[in-house]
N, C-alpha and C positions, 0 to 999 in steps of 0.2 A: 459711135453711131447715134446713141443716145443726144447727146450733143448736138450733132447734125440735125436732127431730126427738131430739139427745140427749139433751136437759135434758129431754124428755120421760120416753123409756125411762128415763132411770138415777132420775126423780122413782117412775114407777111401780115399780119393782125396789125403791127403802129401803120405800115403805107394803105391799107385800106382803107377807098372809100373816102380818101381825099379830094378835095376839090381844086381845079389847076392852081386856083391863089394859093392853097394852102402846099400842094407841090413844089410852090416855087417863092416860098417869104422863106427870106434872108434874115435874121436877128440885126445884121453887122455887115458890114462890105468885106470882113474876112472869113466869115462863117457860110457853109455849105447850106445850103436849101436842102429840102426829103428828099429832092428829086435829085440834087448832085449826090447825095450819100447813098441812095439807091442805085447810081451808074457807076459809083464806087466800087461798090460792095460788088456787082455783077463783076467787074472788071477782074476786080482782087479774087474770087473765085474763079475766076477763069485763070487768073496768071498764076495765083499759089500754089492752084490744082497741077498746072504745067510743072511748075518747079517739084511738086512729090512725085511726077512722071519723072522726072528726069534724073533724080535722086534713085527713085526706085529699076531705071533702067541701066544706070551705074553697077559693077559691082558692089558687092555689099563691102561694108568697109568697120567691121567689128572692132576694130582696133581704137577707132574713134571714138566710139560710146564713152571712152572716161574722160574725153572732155566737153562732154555734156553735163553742163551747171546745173539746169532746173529739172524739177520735178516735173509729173504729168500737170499739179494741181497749180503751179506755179505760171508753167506756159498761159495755162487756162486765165488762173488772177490777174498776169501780167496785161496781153491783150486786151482783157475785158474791160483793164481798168481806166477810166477816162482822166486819172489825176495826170497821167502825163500826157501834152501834147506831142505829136510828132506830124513832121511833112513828109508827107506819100513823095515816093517816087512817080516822074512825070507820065511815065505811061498807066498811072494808075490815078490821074485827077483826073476831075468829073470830066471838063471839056476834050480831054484826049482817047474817054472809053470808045468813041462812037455810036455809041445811042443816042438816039433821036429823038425817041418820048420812054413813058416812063414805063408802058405796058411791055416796052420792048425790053427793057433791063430788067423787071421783076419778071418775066419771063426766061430771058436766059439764066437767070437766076437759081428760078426754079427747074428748070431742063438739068442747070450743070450740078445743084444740089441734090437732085434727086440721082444722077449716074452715081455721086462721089458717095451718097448713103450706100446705094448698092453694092459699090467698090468694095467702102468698109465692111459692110457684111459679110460679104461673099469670097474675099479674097484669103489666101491662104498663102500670101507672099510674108517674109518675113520683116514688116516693116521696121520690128527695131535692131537690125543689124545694118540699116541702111541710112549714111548719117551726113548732114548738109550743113555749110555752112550759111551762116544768118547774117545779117549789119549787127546782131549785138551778139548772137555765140553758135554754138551747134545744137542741133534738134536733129534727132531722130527722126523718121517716117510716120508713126505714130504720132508723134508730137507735132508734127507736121498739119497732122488732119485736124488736130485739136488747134492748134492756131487758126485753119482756116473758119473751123466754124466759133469761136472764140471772134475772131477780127469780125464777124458780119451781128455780134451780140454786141461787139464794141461800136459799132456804126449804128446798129438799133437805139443805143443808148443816147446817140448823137443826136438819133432823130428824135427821140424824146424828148431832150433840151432842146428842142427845133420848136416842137407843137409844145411846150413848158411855157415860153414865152409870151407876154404879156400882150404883145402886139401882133400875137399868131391872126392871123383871119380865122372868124366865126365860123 
């Protein structure tokens, strides 16, 4: 929850208060603008959150847990970390979330981050008995939540290399 609750704040404090050129400068004709990684981000919490629904609406599946590689700290490092590139699956690039401007995705954003802190608080389902498979291994339910707010600290960081840039607009 802890988690949630920072990679929140510190996602909304970089898109603040920008101005549309600065929403929308590109470093490189392959790099995302603030505003594609902010309809990013919106997206991937809406579809990640879907997947630890669906995980969690599964029987539990205890059995799995021992082939679960990583730690909690590890999910967390792995996501966060920008040394490796990887390409999003296509329902989850900018031009295929459906937002239109950028109040509308830091908006759902916040809507959908704020039910999922709730969730975690309040829930007393047994998330680590409930275990999914990933593109690179298995993650528990709990681990689940940590990737989500982990992936939108890992897109904050994007955008920081985004306004880093030498030729950001003033």
């Amino acid at each position: 929850m802890n988690l949630m609750k920072t990679t929140k704040t510190d996602l909304l404090k970089s898109v603040s208060g920008l101005s549309e050129a600065q929403l929308n400068f590109k470093p490189n004709a392959e790099s995302w603008s603030v505003k594609e990684c902010m309809y990013h981000i919106a997206v991937a919490e809406k579809n990640l959150w879907g997947m630890l629904e669906g995980t969690m609406k599964a029987a539990a599946n205890p059995e799995k847990r021992s082939e679960i590689k990583m730690t909690d700290e590890q999910v967390v490092s792995m996501i966060e970390s920008r040394e490796q590139k990887v390409k999003t699956f296509a329902p989850f690039e900018p031009q295929n979330t459906g937002y239109k401007t950028m109040d509308e995705a830091v908006n759902a954003f916040k809507e959908l981050r704020n039910e999922h802190i709730k969730y975690v608080k309040t829930t007393t389902e047994d998330l680590r008995n409930h275990v999914a498979q990933l593109p690179f291994g298995m993650l528990d339910s709990y681990q689940l939540t940590l990737f989500i707010a982990a992936h939108s600290e890992r897109h904050r960081k994007q955008i920081e290399e985004v306004k880093s840039n030498s030729a950001f607009p003033k």
